[in-house]
C-alpha positions in Angstrom: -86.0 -4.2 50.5 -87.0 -2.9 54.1 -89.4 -6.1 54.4 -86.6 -8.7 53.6 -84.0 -6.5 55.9 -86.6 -7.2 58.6 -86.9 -11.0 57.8 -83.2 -11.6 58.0 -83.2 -9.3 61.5 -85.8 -12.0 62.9 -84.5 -15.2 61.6 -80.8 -13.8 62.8 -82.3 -13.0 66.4 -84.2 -16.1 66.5 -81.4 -18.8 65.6 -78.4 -16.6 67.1 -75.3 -18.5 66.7 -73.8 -19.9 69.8 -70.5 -19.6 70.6 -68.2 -20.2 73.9 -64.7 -19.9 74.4 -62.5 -20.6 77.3 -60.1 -18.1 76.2 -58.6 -16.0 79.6 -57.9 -12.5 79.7 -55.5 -12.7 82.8 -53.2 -9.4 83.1 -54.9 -7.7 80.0 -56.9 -4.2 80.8 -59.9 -3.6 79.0 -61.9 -0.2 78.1 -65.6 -0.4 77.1 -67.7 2.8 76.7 -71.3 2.8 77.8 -70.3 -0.3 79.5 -73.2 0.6 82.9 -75.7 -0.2 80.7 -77.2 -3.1 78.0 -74.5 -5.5 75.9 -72.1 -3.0 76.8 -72.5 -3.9 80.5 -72.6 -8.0 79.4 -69.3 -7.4 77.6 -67.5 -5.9 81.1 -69.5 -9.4 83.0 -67.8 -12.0 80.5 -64.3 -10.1 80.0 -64.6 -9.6 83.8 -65.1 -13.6 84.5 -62.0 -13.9 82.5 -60.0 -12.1 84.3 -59.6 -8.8 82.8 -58.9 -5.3 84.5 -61.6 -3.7 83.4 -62.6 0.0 82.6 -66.4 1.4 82.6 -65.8 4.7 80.7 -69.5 6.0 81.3 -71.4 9.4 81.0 -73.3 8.8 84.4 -70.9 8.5 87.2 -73.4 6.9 89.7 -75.1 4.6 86.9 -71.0 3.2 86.4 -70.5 2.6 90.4 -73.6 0.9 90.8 -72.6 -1.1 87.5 -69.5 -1.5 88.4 -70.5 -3.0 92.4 -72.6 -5.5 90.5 -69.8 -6.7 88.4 -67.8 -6.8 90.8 -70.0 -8.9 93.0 -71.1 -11.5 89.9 -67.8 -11.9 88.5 -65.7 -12.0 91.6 -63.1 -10.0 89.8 -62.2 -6.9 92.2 -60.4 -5.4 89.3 -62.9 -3.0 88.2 -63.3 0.2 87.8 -65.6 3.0 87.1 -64.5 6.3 85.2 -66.3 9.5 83.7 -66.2 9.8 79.8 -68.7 12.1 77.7 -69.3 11.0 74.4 -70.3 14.4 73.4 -68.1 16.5 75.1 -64.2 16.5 73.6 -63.0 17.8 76.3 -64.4 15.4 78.4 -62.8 12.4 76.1 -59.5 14.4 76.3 -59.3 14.3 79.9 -60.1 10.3 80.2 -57.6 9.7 77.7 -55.0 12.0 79.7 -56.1 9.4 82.8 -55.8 6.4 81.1 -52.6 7.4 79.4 -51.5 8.5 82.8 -52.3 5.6 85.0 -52.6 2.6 83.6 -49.4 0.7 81.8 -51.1 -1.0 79.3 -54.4 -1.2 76.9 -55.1 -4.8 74.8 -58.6 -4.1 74.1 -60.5 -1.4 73.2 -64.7 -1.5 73.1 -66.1 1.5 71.2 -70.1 0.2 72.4 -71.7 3.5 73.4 -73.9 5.0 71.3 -77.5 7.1 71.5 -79.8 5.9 68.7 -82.8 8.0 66.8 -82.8 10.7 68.9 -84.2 14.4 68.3 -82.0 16.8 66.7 -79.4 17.7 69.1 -75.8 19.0 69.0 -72.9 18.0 70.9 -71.2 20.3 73.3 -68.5 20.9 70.4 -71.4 21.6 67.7 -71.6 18.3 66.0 -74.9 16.5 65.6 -75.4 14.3 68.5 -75.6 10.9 66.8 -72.7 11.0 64.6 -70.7 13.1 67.0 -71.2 10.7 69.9 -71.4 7.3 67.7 -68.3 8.2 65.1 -66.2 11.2 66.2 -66.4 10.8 69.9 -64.9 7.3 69.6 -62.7 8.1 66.5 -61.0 11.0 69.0 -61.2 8.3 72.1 -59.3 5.6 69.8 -56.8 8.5 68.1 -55.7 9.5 71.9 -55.7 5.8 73.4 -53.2 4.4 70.2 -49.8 5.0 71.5 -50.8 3.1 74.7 -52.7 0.0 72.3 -49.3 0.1 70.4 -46.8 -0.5 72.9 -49.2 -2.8 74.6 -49.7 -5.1 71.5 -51.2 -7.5 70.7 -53.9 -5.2 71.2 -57.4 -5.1 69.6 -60.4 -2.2 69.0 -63.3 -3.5 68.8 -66.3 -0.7 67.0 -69.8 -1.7 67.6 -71.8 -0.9 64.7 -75.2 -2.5 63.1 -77.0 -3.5 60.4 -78.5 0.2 60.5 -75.5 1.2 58.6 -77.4 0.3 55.4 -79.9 3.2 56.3 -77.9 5.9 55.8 -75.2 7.7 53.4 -72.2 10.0 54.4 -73.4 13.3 53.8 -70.2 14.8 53.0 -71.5 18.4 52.5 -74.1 18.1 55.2 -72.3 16.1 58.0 -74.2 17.4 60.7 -77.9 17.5 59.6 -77.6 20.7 59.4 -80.1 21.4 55.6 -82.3 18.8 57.2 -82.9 16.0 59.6 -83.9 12.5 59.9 -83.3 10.6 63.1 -83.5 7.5 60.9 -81.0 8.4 58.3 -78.7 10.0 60.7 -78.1 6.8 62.5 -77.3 5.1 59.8 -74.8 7.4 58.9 -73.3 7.3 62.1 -73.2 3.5 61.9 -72.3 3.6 58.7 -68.9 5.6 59.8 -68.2 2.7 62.6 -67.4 0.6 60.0 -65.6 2.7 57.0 -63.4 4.1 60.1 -62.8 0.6 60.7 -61.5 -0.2 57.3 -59.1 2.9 57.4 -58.0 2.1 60.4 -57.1 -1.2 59.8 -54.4 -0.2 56.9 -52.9 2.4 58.9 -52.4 -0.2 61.6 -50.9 -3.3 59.6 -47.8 -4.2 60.8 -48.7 -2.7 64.7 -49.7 -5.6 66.4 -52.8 -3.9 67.2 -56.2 -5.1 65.1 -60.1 -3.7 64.5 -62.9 -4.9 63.6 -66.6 -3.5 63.3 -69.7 -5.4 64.1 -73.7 -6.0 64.2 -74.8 -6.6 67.6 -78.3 -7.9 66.5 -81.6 -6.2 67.6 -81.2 -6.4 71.2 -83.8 -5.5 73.5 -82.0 -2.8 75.8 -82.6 0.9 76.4 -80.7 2.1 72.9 -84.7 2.2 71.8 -85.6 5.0 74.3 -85.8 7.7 71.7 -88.3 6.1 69.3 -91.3 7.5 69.4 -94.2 6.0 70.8 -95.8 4.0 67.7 -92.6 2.3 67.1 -91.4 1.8 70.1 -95.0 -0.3 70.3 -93.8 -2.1 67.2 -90.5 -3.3 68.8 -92.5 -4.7 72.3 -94.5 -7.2 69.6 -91.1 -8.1 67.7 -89.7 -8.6 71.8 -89.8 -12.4 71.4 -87.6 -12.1 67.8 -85.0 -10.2 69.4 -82.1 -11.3 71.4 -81.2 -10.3 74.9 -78.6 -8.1 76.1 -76.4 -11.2 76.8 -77.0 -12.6 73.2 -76.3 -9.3 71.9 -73.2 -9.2 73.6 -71.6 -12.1 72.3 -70.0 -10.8 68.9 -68.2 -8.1 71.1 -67.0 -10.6 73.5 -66.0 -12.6 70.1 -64.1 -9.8 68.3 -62.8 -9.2 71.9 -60.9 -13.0 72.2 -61.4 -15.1 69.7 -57.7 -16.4 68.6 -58.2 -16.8 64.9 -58.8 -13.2 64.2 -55.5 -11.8 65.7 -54.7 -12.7 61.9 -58.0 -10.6 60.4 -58.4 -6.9 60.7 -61.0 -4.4 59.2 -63.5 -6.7 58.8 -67.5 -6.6 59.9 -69.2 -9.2 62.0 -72.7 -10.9 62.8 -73.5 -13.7 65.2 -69.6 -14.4 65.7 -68.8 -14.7 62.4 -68.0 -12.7 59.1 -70.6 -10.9 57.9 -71.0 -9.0 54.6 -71.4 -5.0 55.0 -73.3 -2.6 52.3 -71.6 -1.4 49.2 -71.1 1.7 50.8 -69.8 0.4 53.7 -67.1 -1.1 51.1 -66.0 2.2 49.7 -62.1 2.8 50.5 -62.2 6.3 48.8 -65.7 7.3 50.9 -63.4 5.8 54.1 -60.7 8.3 53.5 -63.1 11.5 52.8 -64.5 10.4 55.7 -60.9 10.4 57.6 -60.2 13.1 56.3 -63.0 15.2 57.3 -63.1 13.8 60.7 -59.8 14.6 61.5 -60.6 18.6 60.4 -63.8 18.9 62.5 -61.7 17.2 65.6 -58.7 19.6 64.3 -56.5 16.8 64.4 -53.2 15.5 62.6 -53.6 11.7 62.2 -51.6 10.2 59.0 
């Protein structure tokens, strides 16, 4: 099953589907997390070069400026700008959100693209286990504290970037932060595998809004989300370098979800290569989406019906 995962990876990465719109984001503000770096930095080029106000909500202050003088720069757009967010710190999430909520009138678009993959076992400043509390609850607090602003700003669309990896892992309901035992691996996939059930919840409890969300597979991109492997597979994905896609190729279903006109009448659904893609059984599992809810909103200790 692995084997033939792997063959649809390639022949996906090697016969990406193109796509190009002309669509213009003119007076629209845009957040992307992680956006200094990899497709998260292509997404803030190409919303940039149409016209967007865009937000760089990055851990590394200095890593954002210097991404966001280079945007600047390519896209000719001087409306950009760089601010601090921590992933892994919800205090540090709280106090962007208080900024955003603060100073800017409007949100239409919403990138949750950050993300640390395969890492050691590590906890997050609030206790959490770094991939799912960074990957799932960091954005699921981000989004919760932004909504108010998405609503009265709609149309407005969140846009979660999750992966294929999904279908590596399970919601470990009674061991949600690795705590019994640890697999860098599995707890990826879990983390991925949350993008997209919050997704589906999320979408039901905004019908109606004005505001959509939708989850997607980037592709394997070749970008510095593989810095935690170890060595022997990080010397696996340098010979599989000429099946993957670049950081601009990679970008392009974010940049899809982001302003493509049909789907402002589709929400809760999971995308590959710009187009509808089909997501694990798990991933399909509306009562596993509400534990999941459920559960995240008592380790966040927050209220959201």
């Amino acid at each position: 099953m692995l084997c033939f995962q792997w063959v649809m990876l390639l022949h996906r990465c090697f016969l990406p589907r193109v796509w190009a719109s002309s669509v213009r984001l003119d007076g629209k503000t845009v957040i992307i997390t992680g956006a200094n770096t990899g497709i998260g930095k292509e997404t803030a080029r190409d919303l940039a070069k149409r016209g967007a106000r865009v937000i760089l909500a990055c851990r590394d202050v200095e890593k954002a400026e210097a991404a966001r003088k280079e945007l600047v720069e390519d896209s000719g757009n001087p409306n950009i700008v760089a601010k601090e967010m921590d992933l892994s710190d919800t205090k540090s999430i709280k106090e962007f959100a208080d900024i955003i909520n603060t100073e800017e009138k409007q949100l239409n678009i919403l990138i949750n693209n950050a993300g640390i993959m395969m890492c050691p076992y590590l906890k997050t400043a609030d206790g959490f286990e770094m991939q799912f509390g960074v990957n799932h609850l960091g954005h699921f607090l981000l989004t919760y504290l932004l909504l108010d602003l998405l609503k009265r700003s709609a149309p407005a669309r969140i846009v979660n970037v999750a992966s294929v990896a999904h279908t590596w892992g399970s919601i470990r309901l009674d061991d949600i932060n690795s705590e019994k035992s640890y697999a860098p691996r599995r707890a990826y996939g879990q983390s991925k595998l949350a993008n997209i059930l919050f997704t589906r919840s999320l979408a039901k409890r905004l019908k109606g809004t004005g505001v959509t969300v939708y989850s997607l597979h980037p592709g394997v991109v070749r970008s510095d989300l593989w810095r935690n492997l170890s060595k022997p597979i990080q010397a696996a994905v340098k010979i599989l370098t000429p099946f993957s896609k670049s950081t601009t190729q990679g970008a392009q279903t974010s940049i899809y979800c982001s302003v493509e006109p049909q789907l402002e009448r589709e929400s809760g659904g999971y995308y590959s290569d710009c187009a509808p893609a089909i997501c694990s059984r798990e991933a399909s599992d509306d009562e596993m989406a509400q534990k999941l809810w459920e559960l995240s909103c008592h380790m966040l200790d927050i209220n959201w019906d």
